[in-house]
C-alpha positions in Angstrom: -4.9 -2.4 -23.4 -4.9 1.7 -24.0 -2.7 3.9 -22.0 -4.1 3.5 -18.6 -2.9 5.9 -14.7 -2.0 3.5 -12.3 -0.2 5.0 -9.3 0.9 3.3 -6.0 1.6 4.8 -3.0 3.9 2.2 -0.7 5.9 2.9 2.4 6.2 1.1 6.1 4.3 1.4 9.4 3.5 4.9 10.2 4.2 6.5 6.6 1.1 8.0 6.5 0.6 6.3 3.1 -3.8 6.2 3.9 -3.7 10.1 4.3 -1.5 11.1 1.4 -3.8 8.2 -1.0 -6.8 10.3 0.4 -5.0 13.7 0.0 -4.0 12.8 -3.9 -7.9 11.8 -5.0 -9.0 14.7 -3.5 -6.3 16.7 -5.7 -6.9 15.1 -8.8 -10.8 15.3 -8.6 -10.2 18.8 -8.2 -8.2 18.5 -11.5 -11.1 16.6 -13.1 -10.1 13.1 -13.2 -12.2 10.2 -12.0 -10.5 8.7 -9.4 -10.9 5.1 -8.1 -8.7 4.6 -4.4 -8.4 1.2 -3.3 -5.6 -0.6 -1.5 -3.5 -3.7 -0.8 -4.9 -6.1 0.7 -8.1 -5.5 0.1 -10.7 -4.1 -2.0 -12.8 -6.4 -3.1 -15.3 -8.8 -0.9 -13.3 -11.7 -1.6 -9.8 -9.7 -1.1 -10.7 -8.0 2.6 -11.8 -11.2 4.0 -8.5 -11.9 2.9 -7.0 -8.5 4.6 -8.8 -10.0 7.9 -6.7 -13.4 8.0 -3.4 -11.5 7.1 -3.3 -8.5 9.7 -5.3 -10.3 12.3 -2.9 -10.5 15.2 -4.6 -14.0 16.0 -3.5 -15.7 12.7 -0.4 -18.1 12.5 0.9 -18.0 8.8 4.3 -19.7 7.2 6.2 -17.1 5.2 4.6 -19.1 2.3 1.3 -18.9 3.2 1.1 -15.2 4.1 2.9 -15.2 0.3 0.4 -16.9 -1.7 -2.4 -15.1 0.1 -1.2 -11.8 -0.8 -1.0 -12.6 -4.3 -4.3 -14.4 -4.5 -5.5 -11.5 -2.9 -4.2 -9.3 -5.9 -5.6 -11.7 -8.5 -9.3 -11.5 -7.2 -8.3 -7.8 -6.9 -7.1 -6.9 -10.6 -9.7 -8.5 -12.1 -12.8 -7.6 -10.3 -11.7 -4.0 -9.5 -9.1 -2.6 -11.0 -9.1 -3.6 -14.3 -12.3 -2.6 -15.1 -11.5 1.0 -13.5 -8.5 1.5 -15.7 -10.8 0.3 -19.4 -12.7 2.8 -18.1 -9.9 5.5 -18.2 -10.1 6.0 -14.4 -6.9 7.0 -12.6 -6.7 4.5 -9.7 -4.3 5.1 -7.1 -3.5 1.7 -5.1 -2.4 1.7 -1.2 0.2 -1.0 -1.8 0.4 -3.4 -4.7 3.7 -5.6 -6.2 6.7 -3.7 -4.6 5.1 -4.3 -1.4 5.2 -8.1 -1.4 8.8 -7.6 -2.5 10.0 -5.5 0.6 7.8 -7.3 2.6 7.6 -11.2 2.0 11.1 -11.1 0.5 13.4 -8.7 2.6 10.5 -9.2 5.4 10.4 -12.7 5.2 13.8 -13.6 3.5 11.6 -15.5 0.5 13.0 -16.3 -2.6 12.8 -12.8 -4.9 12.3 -14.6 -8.0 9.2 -16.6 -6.9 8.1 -13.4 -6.0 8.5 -11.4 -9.2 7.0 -14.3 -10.8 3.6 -14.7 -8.8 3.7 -10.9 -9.2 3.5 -10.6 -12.8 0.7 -13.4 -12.6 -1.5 -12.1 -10.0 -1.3 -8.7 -11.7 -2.1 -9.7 -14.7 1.1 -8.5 -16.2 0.1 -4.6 -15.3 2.6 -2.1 -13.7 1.9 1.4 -12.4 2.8 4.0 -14.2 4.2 5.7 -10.8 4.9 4.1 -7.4 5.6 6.9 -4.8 7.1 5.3 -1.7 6.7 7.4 1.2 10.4 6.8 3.5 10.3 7.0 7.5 13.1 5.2 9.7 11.2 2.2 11.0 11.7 3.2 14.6 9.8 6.8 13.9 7.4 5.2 12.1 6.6 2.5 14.6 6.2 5.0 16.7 3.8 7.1 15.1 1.7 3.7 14.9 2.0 3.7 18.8 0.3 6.9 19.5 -2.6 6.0 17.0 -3.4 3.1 18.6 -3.0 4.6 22.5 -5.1 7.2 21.2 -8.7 5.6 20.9 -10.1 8.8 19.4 -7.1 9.0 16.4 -8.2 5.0 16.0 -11.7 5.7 15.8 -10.8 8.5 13.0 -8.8 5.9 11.2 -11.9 3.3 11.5 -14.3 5.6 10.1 -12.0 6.8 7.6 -11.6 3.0 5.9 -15.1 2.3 6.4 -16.0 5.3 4.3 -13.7 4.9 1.5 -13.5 1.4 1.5 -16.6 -0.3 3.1 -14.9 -2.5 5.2 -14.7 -2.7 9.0 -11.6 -3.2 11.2 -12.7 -5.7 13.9 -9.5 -5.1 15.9 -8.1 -2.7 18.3 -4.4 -1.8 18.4 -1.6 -3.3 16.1 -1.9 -5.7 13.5 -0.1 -8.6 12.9 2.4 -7.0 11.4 3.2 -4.0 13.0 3.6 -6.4 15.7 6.7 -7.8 14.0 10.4 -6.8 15.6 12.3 -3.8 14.5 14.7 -5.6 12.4 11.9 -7.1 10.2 11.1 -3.6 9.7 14.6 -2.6 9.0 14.6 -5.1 6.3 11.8 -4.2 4.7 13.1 -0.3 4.4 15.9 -2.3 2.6 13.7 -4.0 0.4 12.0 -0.7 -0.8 14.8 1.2 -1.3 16.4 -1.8 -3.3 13.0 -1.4 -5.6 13.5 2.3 -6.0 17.4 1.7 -7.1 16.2 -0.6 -9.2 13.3 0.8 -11.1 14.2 4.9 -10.7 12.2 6.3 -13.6 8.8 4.5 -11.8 9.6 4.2 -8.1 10.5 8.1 -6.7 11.1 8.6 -2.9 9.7 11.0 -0.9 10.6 11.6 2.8 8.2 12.1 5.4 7.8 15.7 6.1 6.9 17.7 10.1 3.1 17.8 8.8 1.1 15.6 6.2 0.0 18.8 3.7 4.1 19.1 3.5 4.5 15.4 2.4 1.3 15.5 -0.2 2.7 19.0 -1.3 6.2 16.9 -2.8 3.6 14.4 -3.9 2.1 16.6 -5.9 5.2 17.8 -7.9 6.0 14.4 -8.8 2.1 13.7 -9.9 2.2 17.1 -11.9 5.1 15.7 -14.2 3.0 13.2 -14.9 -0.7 13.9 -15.3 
């Protein structure tokens, strides 16, 4: 395959990771790129009703389960939707993808890291972003930033509307999801996880922290994205 953009934008609750997605398209279609957003899970028919199962506060999943349904998710993804985008010479920018699954099903869920990796590589067919900015917040602030979204009912609605536009997919739920719902130490964990990823992988993975307003956080965003576009 030809050089191809592929950025991620990861992060936990409250990160402000659907903003600063929606903030970065709009910057680079400024700049003249074609610009395909999507996210994790999700974005294809297949992938959201997917989505629905995994956040739905109703749903009781092993670790395994929630595991394999993630990835399946990104298999149907990569090849209906994102692969195509990138032969095309599209930049895609991804809300979530592989390092995700890692902080989440395996620092989240204590699963075993190299079953992860593996089924990682598989579901996405082998293909890593170019740049995965991962947007840090203390779980506790971030939680709580979640918390006033969903006691506000107008903020929600914004956030609704928002994903239905760019994605074409409805939430059918009000308040947290599944996992937002998990305890603060799961969360802890998975801050763990992502900042593992970032040790590991520093010329791919740079970290950003959350700034007082969200046109501060996209501006650092930016620099990063202007060293490499």
């Amino acid at each position: 395959m030809k050089k191809y953009t592929f950025i991620t934008i990861e992060g936990g609750e409250g990160a402000g990771k659907t903003t600063q997605s929606l903030l970065l398209k709009k910057y680079l279609e400024q700049k003249g790129y074609q610009v395909l957003l999507t996210r994790e899970p999700g974005g294809t028919v297949l992938a959201e009703a997917i989505r629905l199962i995994l956040l739905n506060p109703n749903s009781h999943l092993s670790a395994l389960s929630e595991l394999f349904l993630y990835e399946a998710s990104r298999a149907q993804h990569m090849e209906e939707f994102i692969m195509p985008a990138l032969k095309s010479g599209k930049v895609v920018i991804c809300d979530r993808f592989i390092d995700a699954t890692v902080a989440y099903q395996g620092y989240g869920r204590k699963l075993n890291l190299q079953l992860i990796n593996k089924l990682n590589k598989i579901a996405s067919l082998n293909i890593v972003p170019n740049l995965t900015i991962y947007i840090d917040i203390v779980p506790y602030k971030g939680l709580a930033n979640e918390k006033e979204i969903n006691k506000d009912s107008h903020i929600f609605s914004n956030i609704k509307e928002f994903i239905n536009h760019n994605f074409g997919f409805t939430v059918n739920w009000s308040g947290k999801d599944r996992i937002e719902r998990e305890c603060i130490t799961f969360h802890n964990n998975v801050r763990k996880g992502y900042l593992n990823q970032a040790r590991k992988y520093p010329r791919r993975i740079k970290v950003i922290k959350t700034q007082k307003t969200s046109e501060k956080t996209q501006e650092l965003i930016r620099k990063i994205i202007n060293t490499v576009i």
